[in-house]
C-alpha positions in Angstrom: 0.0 0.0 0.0 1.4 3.6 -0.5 2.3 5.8 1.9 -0.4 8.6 3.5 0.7 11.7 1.8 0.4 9.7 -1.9 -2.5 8.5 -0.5 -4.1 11.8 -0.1 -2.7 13.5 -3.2 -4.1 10.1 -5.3 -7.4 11.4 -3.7 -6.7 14.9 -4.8 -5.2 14.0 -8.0 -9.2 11.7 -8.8 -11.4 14.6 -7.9 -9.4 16.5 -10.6 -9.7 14.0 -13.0 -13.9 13.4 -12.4 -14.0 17.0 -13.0 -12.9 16.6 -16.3 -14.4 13.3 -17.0 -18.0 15.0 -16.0 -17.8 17.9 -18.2 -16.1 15.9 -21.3 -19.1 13.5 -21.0 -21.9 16.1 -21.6 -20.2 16.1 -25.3 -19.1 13.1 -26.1 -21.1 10.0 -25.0 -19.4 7.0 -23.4 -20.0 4.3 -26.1 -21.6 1.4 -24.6 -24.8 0.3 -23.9 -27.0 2.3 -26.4 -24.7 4.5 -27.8 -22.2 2.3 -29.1 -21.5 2.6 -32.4 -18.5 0.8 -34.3 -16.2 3.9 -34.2 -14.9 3.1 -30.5 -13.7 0.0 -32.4 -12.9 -3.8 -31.2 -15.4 -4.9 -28.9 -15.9 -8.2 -26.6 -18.9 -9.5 -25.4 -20.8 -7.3 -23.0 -20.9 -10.2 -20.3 -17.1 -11.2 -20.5 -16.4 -7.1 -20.5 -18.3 -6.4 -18.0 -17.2 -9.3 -15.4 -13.6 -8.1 -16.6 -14.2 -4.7 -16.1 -16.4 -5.0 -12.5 -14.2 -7.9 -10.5 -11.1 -6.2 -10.5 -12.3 -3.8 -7.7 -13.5 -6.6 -5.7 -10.2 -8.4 -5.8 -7.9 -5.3 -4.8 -10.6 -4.4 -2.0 -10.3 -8.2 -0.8 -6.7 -8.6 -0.9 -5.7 -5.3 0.7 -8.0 -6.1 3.1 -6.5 -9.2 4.0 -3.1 -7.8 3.5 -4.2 -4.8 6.0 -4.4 -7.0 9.4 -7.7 -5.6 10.3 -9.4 -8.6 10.2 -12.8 -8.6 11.6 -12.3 -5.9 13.5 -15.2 -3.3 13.3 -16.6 -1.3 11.9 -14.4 -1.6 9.1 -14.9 -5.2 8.6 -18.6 -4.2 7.7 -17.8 -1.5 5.4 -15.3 -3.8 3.6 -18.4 -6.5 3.9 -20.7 -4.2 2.3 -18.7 -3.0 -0.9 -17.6 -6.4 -1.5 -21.2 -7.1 -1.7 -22.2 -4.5 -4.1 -19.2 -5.4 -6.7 -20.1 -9.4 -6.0 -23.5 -8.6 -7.3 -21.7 -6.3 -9.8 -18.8 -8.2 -10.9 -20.7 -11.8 -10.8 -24.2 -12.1 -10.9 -25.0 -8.8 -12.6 -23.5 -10.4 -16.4 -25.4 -13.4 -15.8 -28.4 -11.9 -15.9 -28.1 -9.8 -18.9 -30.0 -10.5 -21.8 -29.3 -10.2 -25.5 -26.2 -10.3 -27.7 -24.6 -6.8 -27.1 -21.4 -5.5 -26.9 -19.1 -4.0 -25.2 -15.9 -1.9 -26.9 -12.3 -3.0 -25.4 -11.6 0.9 -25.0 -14.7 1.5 -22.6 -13.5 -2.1 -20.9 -10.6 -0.6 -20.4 -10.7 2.6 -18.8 -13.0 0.7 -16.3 -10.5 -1.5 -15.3 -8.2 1.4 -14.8 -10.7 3.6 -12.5 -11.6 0.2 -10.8 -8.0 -0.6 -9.9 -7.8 2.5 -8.5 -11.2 3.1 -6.6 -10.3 -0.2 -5.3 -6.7 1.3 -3.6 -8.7 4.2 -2.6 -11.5 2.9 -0.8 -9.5 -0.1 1.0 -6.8 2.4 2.0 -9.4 4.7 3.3 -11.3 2.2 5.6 -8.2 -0.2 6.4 -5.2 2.0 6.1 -5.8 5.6 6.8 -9.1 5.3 8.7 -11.1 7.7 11.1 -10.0 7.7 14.0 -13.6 6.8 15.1 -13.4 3.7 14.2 -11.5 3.0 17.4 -15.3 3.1 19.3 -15.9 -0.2 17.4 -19.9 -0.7 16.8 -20.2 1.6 18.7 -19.6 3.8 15.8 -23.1 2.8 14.3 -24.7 4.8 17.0 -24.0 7.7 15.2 -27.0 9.5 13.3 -24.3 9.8 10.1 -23.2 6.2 10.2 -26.7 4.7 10.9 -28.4 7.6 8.3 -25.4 6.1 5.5 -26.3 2.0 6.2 -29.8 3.0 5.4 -29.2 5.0 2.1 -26.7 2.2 1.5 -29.5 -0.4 1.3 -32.4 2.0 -0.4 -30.1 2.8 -3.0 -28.8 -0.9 -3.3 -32.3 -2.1 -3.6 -33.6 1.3 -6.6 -30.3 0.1 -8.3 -31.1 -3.4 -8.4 -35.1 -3.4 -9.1 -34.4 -0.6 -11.8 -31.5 -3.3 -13.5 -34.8 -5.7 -12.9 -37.2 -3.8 -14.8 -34.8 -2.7 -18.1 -34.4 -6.4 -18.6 -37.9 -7.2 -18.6 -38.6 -4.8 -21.0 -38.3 -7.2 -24.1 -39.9 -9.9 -24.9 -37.8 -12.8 -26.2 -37.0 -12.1 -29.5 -37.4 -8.2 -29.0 -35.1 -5.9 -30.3 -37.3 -2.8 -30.2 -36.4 0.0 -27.8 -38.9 1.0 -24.2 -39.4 3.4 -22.6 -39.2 2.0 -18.8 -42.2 3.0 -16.2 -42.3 1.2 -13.4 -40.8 2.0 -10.1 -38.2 4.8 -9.9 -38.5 5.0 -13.4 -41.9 6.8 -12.4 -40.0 9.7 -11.7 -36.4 9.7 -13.8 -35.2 8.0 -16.9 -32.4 7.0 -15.2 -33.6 5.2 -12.3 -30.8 2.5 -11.6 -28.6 5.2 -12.2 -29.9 7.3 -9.0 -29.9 3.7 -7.1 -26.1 3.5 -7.4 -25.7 7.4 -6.5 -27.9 7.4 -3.6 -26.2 3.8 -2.5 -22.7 5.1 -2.5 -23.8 8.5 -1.0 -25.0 6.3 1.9 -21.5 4.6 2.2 -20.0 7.9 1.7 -22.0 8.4 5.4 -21.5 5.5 6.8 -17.8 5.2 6.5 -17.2 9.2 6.8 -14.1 8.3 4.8 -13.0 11.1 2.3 -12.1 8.3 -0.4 -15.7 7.4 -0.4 -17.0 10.6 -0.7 -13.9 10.8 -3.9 -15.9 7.7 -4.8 -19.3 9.4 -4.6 -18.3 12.5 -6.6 -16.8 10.1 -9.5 -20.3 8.7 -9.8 -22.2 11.6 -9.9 -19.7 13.4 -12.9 -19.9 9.5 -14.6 -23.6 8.8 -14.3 -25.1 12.5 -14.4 -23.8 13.6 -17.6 -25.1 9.8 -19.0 -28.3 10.5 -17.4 -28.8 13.4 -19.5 -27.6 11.5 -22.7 -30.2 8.8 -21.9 -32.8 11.6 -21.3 -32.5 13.6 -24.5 -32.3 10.1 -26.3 -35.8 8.9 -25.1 -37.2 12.4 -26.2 -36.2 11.9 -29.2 -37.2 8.2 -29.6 -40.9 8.4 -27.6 -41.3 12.2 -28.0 -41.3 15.0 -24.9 -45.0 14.1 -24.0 -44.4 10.4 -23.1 -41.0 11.0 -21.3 -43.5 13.5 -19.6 -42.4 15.5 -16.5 -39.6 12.1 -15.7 -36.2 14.2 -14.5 -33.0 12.4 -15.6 -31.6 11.2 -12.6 -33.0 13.0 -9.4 -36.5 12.9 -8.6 -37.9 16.5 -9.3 -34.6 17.9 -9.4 -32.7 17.0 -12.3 
């Protein structure tokens, strides 16, 4: 693990870099999903990319972990618990259930691997290396209105992520290849429901942890998904016209 001061500039030197990534998003769109298109060249399988793109975050998180000598020691045995969980669902179950024959391109693959690499160093230094010093109250920690206001958000958002992944691949019928326009659940209220699942579910961890890296984390999610939001939005008027989209936000309820 690196030392604390590269530590903290690696933090420093991210929430630079999501900066640009968020505005450089609102003008060109990340090519996967339903804007790829065959100029961000080779592609592999969107379930192979996405397992190799997810799992290596789970796998640094793990093994510095283990490498750390925390143990079980809490609380941070249950923060390391709880984003292993989210990238075991992520990294592993998540591809398995995806339907269809899509793609995803080796340049978007990439760059994932590379942010996940890093978010993995981050967030396992920040909860195992270079921790609050209130973890030292052990669960007793989870008294706190932050820490027990952060598990909650953690699990609302885990569970709007995961029904809105639910309800985009029940959309189609076998056979399908038409586009919908989703309308059930969060989708009620934005077009990118699963999208504010994962940004209210890391905002919660953010909480709960109180550790700068996760709020680094949280910040990267919001300049990734928000500008992607928007694409989705202005894609859906387009497709199904302003009247169906209707008075749906992009990505936080009667916000934005």
């Amino acid at each position: 693990m690196i030392n604390e001061s590269l530590f903290q500039g690696l933090l420093w030197v991210m929430s630079g870099l999501a900066l640009i990534v968020f505005v450089a998003l609102y003008f060109v769109k990340a090519g996967y999903g339903i804007f790829r298109t065959s100029r961000w060249g080779w592609s592999v399988d969107n379930k192979l990319g996405w397992v190799l793109m997810e799992a290596p975050v789970f796998f640094v998180v793990w093994w510095l972990w283990l490498s750390s000598g925390v143990g079980t020691s809490m609380p941070e045995y249950l923060f390391i618990l709880l984003f292993l969980l989210h990238y075991a669902q992520r990294s592993f179950l998540f591809p398995l259930l995806m339907k269809g024959k899509s793609r995803m391109p080796l340049s978007i693959m990439t760059m994932g691997i590379f942010f996940n690499l890093i978010n993995g160093v981050m967030q396992a230094g920040g909860i195992c290396y270079y921790p609050a010093t209130a973890y030292d109250e052990g669960l007793s920690y989870l008294t706190h209105p932050h820490a027990w206001i952060g598990l909650l958000l953690f699990f609302i958002g885990m569970a709007i992520n995961w029904h809105s992944d639910h309800v985009i691949r029940h959309l189609r019928k076998p056979g399908d290849t038409r586009h919908y326009l989703p309308g059930k659940g969060m989708y009620r209220y934005v077009t990118s429901a699963n999208y504010f699942g994962e940004l209210v579910e890391w905002t919660g961890f953010a909480l709960l942890t109180a550790s700068p890296a996760a709020w680094v984390f949280v910040w990267w999610t919001f300049a990734n998904l928000v500008p992607r939001a928007h694409a989705i939005h202005q894609r859906y008027i387009e497709e199904f016209g302003a009247v169906q989209v209707g008075r749906r936000k992009r990505i936080i309820p009667y916000i934005y």
